[in-house]
DRENPA-495996 format. One line per field, with one value per atom (N, C-alpha, C, CB): atom name; y, z, x. Coordinates in steps of 0.02 Angstrom, whole numbers, padded with zeros to 5 digits. Glycine has a CB too. Example, Ala and Ser with C-alpha at 12.3 -4.5 7.8 and 13.67 -1.06 7.14 Angstrom:
REM DRENPA-495996
atome = N/CA/C/CB/N/CA/C/CB
Y = -00284/-00225/-00165/-00224/-00112/-00053/00002/-00030
Z = 00390/00390/00390/00452/00354/00357/00394/00286
X = 00660/00615/00660/00565/00642/00684/00645/00704
This chain:
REM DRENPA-495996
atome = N/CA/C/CB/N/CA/C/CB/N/CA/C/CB/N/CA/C/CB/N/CA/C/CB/N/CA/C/CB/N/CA/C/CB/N/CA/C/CB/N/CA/C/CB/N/CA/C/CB/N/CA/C/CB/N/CA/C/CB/N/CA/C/CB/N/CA/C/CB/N/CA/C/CB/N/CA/C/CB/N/CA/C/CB/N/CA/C/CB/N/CA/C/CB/N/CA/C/CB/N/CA/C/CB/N/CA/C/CB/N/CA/C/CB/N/CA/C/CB/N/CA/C/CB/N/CA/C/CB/N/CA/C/CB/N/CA/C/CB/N/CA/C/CB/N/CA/C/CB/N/CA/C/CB/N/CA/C/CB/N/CA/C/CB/N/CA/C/CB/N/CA/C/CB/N/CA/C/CB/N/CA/C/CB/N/CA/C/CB/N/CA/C/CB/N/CA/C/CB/N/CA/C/CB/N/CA/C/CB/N/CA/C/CB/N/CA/C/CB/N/CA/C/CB/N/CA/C/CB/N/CA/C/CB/N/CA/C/CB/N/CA/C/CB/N/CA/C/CB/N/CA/C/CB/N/CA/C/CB/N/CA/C/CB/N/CA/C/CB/N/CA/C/CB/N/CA/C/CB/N/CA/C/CB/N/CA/C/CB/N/CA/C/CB/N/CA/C/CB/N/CA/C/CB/N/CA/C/CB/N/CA/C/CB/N/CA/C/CB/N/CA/C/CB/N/CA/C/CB/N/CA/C/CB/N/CA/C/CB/N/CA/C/CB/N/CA/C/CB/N/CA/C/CB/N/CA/C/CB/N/CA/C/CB/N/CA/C/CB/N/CA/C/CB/N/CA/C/CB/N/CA/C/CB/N/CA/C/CB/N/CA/C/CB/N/CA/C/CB/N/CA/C/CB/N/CA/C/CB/N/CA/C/CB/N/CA/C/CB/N/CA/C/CB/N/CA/C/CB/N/CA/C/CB/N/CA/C/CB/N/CA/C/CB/N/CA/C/CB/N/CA/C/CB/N/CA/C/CB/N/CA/C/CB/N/CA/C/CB/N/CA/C/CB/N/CA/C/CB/N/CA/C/CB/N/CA/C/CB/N/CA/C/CB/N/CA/C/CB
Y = -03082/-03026/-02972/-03048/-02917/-02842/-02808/-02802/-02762/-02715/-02660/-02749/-02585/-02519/-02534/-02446/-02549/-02553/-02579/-02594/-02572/-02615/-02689/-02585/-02746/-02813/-02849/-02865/-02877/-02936/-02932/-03015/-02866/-02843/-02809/-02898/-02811/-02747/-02697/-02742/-02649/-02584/-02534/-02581/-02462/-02423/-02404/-02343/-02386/-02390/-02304/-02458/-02292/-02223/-02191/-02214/-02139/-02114/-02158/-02082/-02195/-02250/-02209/-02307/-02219/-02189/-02203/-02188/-02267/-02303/-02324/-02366/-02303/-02350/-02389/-02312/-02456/-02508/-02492/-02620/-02483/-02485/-02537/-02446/-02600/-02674/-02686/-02735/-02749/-02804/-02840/-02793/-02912/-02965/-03012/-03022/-03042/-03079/-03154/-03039/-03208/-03261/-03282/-03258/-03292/-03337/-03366/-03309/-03427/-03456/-03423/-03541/-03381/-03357/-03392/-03285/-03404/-03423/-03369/-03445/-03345/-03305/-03316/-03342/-03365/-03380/-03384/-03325/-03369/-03342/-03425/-03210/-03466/-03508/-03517/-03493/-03446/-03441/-03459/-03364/-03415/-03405/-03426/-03314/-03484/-03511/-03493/-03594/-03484/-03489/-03409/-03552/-03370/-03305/-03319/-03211/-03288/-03284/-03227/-03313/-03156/-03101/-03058/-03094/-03003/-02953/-02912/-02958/-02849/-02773/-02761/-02748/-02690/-02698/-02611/-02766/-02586/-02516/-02477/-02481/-02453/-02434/-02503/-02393/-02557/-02635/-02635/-02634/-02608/-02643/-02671/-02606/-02747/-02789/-02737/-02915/-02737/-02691/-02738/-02655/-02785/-02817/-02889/-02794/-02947/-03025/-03045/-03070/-03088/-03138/-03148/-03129/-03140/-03134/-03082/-03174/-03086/-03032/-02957/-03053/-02994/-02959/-02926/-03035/-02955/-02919/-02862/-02969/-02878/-02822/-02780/-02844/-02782/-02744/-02666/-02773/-02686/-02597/-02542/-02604/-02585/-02552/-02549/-02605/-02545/-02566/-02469/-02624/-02441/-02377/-02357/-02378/-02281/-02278/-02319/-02189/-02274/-02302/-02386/-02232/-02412/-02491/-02538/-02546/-02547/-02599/-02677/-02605/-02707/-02778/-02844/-02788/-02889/-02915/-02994/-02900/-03009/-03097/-03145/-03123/-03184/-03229/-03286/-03240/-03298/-03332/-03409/-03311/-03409/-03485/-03500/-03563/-03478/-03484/-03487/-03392/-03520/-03490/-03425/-03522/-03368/-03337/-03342/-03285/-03336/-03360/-03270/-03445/-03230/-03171/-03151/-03141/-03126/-03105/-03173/-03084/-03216/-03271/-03252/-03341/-03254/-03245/-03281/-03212/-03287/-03324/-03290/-03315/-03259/-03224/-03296/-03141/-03331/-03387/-03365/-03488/-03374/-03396/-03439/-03357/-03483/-03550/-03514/-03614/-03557/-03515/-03501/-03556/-03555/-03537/-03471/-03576/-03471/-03382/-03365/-03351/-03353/-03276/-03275/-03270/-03330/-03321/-03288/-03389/-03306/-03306/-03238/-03375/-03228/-03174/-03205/-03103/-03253/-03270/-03313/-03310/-03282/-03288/-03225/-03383/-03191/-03116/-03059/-03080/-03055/-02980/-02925/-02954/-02934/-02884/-02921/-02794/-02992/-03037/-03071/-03075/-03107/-03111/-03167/-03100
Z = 05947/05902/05940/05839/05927/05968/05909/06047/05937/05880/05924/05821/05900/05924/05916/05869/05852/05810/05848/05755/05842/05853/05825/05832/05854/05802/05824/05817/05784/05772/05819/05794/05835/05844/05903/05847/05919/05982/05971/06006/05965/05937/06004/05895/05986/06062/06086/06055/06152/06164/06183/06240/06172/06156/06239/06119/06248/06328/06397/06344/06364/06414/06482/06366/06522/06599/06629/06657/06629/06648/06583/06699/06537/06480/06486/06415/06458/06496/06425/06506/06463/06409/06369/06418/06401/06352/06363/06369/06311/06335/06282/06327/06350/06294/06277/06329/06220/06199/06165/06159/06154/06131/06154/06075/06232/06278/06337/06298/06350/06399/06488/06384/06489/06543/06617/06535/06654/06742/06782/06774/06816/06862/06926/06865/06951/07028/07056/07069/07010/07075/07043/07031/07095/07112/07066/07168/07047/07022/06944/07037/06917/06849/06843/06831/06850/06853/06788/06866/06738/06660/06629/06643/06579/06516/06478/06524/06435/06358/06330/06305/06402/06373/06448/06331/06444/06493/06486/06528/06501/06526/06578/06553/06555/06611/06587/06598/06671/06641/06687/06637/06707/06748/06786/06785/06756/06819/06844/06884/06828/06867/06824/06922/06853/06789/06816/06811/06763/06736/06736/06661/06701/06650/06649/06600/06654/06643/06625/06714/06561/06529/06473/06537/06423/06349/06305/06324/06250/06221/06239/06172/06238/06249/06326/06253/06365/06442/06449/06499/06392/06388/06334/06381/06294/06250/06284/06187/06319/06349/06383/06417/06389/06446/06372/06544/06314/06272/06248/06213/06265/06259/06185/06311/06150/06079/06074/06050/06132/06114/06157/06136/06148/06201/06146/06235/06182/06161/06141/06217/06082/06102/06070/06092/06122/06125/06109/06220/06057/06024/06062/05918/06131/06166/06136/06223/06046/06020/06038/06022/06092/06118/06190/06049/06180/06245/06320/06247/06374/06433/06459/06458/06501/06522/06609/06490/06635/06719/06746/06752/06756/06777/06851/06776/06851/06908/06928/06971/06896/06917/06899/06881/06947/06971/06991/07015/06994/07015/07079/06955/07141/07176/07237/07208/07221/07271/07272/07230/07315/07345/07375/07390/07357/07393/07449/07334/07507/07581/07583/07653/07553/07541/07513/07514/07453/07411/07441/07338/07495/07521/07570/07547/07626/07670/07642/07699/07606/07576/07536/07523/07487/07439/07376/07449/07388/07319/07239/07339/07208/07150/07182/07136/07215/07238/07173/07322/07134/07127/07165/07145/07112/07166/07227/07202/07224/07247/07211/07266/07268/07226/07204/07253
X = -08589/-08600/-08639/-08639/-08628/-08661/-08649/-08617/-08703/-08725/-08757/-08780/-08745/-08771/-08861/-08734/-08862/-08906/-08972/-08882/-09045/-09092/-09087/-09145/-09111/-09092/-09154/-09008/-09162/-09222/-09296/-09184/-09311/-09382/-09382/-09435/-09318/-09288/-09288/-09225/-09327/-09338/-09332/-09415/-09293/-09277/-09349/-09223/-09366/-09445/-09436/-09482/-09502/-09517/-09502/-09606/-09488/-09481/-09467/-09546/-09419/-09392/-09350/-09333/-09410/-09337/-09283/-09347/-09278/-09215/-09192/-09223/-09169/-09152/-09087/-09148/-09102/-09046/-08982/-09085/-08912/-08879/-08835/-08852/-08868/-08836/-08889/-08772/-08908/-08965/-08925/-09062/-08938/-08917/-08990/-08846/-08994/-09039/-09024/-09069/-09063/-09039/-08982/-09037/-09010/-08977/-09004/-08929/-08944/-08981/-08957/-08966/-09001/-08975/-09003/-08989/-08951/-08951/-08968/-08876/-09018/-09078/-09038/-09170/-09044/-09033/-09097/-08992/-09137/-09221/-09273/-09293/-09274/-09318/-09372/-09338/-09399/-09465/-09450/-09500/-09416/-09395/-09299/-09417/-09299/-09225/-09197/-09219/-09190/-09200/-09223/-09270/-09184/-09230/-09189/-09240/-09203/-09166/-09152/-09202/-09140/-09148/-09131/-09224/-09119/-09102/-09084/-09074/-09093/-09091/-09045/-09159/-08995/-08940/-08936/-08856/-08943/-08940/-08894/-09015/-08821/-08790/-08744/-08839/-08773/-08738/-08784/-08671/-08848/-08886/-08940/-08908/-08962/-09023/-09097/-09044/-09129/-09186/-09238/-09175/-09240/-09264/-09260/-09239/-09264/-09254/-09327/-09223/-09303/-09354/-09356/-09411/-09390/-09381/-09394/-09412/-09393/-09392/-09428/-09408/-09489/-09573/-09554/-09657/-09507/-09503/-09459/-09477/-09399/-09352/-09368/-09285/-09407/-09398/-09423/-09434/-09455/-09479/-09426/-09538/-09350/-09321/-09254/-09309/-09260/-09225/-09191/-09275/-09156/-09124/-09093/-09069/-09108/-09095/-09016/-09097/-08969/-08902/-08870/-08850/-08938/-08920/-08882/-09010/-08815/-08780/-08821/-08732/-08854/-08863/-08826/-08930/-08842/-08768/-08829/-08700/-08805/-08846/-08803/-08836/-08837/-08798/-08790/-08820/-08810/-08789/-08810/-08736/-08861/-08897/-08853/-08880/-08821/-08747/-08787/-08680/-08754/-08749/-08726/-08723/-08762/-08730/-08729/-08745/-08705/-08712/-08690/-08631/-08742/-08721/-08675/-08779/-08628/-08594/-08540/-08654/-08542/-08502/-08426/-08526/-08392/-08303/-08262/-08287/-08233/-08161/-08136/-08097/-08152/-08107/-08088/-08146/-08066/-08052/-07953/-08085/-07939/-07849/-07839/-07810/-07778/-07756/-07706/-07712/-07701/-07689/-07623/-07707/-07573/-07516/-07479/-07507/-07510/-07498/-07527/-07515/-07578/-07621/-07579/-07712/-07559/-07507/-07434/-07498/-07408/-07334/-07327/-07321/-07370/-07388/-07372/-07350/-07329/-07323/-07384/-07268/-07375/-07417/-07480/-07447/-07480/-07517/-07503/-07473/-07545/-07528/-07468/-07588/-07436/-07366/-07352/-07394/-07335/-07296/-07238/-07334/-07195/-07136/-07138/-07074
C-alpha cells in the first residue's frame, strides 16, 4: 500500500533540503552495512538512500510530496537483480533480447 499522503506519524518536515521522494516504512529492510544489518524504514531521494533506520531516523528527510510506501512487515533487499546469463545464450544470442 502507498499513499501521497503523510501516514502513521510521518509527517512532511518543515524546510527539508534534500527531501526524500519515497520512503518506505514497516519493513524489514537488508542494509548490507555490518553495523546496522536490519531498519524498518528509509529515505530515498533522487535513487539515492538519505535516510535508513526507523521511523524517528526518517522522518526528518520525509518531503511534502514523498511517496510512502507501508512495507507491510515484508523483506525488502535494496538493489538486488537478476543480471546473471547462462554462456550458451550470451555466446549464441539466443534467448538475448533481440535474439533469435
Amino acid at each position: 500500500m502507498s499513499s501521497a499522503r503523510p501516514a502513521a506519524g510521518l509527517r512532511p518536515a518543515p524546510d527539508v533540503a534534500n527531501p526524500a521522494g519515497i520512503v518506505v516504512r514497516n519493513a524489514r529492510i537488508y542494509t548490507g552495512d555490518r553495523a546496522q544489518p536490519t531498519a524498518s524504514a528509509v529515505a530515498i531521494s533522487g535513487g539515492v538512500f538519505t535516510a535508513v533506520g526507523d521511523d524517528a531516523a526518517v522522518a526528518g528527510h520525509v518531503g511534502a510530496n514523498a511517496r510512502i510506501v507501508d512495507g507491510r512487515s515484508r523483506r525488502v533487499i535494496p538493489g538486488l537483480n537478476d543480471s546473471h546469463t547462462h554462456i550458451i545464450r550470451g555466446v549464441t544470442g539466443k534467448g538475448a533480447v533481440g535474439g533469435e
